[in-house]
C-alpha positions in Angstrom: -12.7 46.0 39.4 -8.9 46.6 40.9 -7.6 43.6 39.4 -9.5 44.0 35.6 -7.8 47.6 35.4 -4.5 45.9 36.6 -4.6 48.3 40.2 -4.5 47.5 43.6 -8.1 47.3 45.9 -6.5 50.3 48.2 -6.6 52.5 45.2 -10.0 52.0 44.1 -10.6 52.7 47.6 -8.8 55.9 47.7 -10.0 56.8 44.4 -13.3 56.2 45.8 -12.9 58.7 48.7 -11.4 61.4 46.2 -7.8 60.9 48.1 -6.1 59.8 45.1 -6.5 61.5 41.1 -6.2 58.8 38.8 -3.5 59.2 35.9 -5.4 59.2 32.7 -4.4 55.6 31.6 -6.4 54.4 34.7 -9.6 56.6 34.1 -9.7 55.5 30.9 -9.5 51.7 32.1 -11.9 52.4 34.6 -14.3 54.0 32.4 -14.0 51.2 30.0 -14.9 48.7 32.5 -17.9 50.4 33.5 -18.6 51.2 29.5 -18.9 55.0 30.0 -17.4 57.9 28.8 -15.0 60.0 31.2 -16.9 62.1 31.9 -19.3 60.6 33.3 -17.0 58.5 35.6 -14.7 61.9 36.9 -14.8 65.4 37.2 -12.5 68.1 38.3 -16.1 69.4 40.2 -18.2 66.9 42.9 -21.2 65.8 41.1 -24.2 66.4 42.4 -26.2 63.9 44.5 -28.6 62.1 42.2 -31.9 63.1 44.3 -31.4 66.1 43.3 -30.9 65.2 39.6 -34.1 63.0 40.1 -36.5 64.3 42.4 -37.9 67.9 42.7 -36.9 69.0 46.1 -39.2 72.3 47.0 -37.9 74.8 49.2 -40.1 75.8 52.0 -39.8 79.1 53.1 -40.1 79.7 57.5 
């Protein structure tokens, strides 16, 4: 992916740990490789962990 959106590997990897914002020419690229919108690539809030999105997690009361 580094080298299709023209970046070094160590920035994907920093991007990946949330050490590094991407400008928005490289978000777009990045989204456009993966063929999504923004959005749904970064946001300025941590997204939540997909079990949570998927699966019904009951709280049990002590």
């Amino acid at each position: 992916m580094a080298q299709a959106v023209g970046v070094n590997p160590q920035t994907i990897g920093f991007l990946e740990r949330g050490d590094y914002t991407p400008s928005l020419e490289l978000a777009f690229k990045i989204s456009g490789f993966f063929k999504l919108p923004v959005e749904a690539v970064f946001s300025p809030d941590p997204f939540r962990p997909l079990s949570e999105l998927v699966y019904v997690i009951e709280k049990r009361e002590a």
